[in-house]
C-alpha positions as CSV (number, residue, x, y, z in Angstrom):
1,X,1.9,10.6,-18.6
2,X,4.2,12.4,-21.1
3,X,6.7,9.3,-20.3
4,X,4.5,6.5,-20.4
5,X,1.3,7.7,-22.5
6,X,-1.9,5.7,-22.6
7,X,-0.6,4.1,-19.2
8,X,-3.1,3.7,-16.2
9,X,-1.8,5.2,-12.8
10,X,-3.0,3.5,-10.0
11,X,-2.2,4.3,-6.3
12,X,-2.7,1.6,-3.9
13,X,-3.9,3.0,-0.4
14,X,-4.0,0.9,3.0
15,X,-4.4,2.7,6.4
16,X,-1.6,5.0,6.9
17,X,-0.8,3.4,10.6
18,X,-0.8,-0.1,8.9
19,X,2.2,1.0,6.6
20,X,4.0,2.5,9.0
21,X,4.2,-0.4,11.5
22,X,4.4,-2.7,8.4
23,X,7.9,-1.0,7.2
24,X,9.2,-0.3,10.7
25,X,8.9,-4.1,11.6
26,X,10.3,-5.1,7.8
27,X,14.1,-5.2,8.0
28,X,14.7,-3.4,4.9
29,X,18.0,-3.1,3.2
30,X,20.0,-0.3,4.5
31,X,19.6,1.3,0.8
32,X,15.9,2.4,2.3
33,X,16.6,4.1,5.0
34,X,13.3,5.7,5.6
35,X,11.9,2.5,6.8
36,X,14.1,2.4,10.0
37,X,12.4,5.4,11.8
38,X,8.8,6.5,12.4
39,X,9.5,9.6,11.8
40,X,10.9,9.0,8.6
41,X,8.0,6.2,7.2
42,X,5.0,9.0,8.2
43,X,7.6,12.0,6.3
44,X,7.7,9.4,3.7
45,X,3.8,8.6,3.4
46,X,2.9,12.8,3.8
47,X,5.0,12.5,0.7
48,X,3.1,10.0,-0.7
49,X,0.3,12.1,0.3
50,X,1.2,15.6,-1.1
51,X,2.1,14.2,-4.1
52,X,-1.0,12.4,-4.8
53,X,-2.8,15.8,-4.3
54,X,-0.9,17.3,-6.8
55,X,-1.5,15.1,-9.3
56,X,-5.2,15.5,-8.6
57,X,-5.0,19.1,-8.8
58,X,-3.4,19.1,-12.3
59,X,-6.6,16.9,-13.5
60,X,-3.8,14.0,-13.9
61,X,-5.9,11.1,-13.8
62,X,-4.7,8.2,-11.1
63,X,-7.2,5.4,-10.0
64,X,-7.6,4.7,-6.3
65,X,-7.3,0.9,-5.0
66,X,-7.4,0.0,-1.4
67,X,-5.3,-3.0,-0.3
68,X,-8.0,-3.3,3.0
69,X,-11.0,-3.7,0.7
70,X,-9.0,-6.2,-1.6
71,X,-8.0,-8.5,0.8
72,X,-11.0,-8.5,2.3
73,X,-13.0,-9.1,-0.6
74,X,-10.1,-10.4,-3.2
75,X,-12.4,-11.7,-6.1
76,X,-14.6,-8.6,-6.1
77,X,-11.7,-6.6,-6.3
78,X,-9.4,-8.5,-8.6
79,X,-11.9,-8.0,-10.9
80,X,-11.8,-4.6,-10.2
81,X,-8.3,-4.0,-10.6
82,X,-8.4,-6.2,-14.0
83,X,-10.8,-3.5,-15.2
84,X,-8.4,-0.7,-14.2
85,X,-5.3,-2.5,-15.8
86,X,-7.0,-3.8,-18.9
87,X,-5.9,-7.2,-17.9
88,X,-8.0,-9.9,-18.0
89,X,-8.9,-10.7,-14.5
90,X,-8.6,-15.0,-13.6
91,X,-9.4,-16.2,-10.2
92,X,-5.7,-18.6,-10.4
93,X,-4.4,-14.5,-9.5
94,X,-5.5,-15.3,-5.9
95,X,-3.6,-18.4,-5.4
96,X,-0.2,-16.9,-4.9
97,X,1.0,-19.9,-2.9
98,X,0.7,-21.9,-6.5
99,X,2.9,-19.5,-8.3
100,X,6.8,-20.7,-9.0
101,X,8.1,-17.8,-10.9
102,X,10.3,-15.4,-9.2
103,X,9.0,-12.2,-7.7
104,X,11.6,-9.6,-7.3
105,X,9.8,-8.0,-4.1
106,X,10.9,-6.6,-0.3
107,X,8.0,-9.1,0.5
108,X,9.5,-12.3,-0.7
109,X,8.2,-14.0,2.2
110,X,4.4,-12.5,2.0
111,X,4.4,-13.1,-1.9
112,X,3.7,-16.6,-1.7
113,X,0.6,-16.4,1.5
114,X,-2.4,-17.1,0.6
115,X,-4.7,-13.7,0.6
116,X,-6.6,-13.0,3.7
117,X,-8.0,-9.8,5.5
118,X,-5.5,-8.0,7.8
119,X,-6.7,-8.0,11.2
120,X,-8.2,-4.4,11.2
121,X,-6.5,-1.5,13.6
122,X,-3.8,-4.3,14.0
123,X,-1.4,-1.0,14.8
124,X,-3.7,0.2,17.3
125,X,-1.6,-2.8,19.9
126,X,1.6,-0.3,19.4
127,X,0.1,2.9,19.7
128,X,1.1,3.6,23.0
129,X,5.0,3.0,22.0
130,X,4.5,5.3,19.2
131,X,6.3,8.8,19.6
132,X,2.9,11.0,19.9
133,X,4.1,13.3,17.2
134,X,4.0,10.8,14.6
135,X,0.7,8.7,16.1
136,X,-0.5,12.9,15.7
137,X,0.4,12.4,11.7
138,X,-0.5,9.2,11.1
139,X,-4.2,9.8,12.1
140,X,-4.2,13.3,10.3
141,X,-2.4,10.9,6.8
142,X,-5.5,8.4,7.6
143,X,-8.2,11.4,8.5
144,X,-7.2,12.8,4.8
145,X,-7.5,9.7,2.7
């Protein structure tokens, strides 16, 4: 806040399992090596986590956003996140397939789909390959949000 003052903070939560198996799958450059592990994506999102409950203990003020209830709803919640950003919201921001301009994202490929729900518990098909210890943190990461 003391950095960027008058900014809005917004953290943009999905289910915890969803992220996990979303990185692990994603070849990532080797410059994020957190993603290539289990153990090291659910290390990285109790992180995520503990930090996030830091910043609400020091009253710092960070608006909440789920991806799941976005792309399920994506006009609702455009508008939404319009409101939070101060920009104005237009419903051509949900036709990512029309956009040319270059997007400097790990998700080149996903950038340009059209928005759609996620199949919901889509992680629940790899569960049983999942080292118990981090399955264990995962639900406790998804429990807390």
């Amino acid at each position: 806040a003391a950095i960027h003052p008058g900014s809005t903070f917004i953290n943009v939560t999905r289910r915890p399992q969803d992220v996990a198996l979303s990185m692990f799958f994603h070849e990532f450059p080797a410059a994020f090596p957190e993603s290539t592990l289990l153990e090291s994506i659910a290390a990285m999102l109790e992180a995520r986590s503990s930090i996030m409950r830091a910043y609400e203990k020091a009253d710092f003020k960070v608006s909440e956003f789920n991806f799941d209830a976005f792309t399920n709803a994506p006009e609702k919640h455009g508008q939404t996140l319009g409101n939070l950003t101060g920009i104005a919201f237009e419903t051509r921001f949900l036709q990512p397939e029309n956009r040319n301009a270059a997007v400097p994202t790990f998700s080149a490929g996903q950038v340009r789909q059209p928005i759609q729900p996620a199949p919901r518990d889509k992680w629940k098909r790899f569960a049983d390959f999942m080292p118990a210890a981090v399955k264990e943190r995962l639900d406790a990461l998804a429990g807390a949000s």
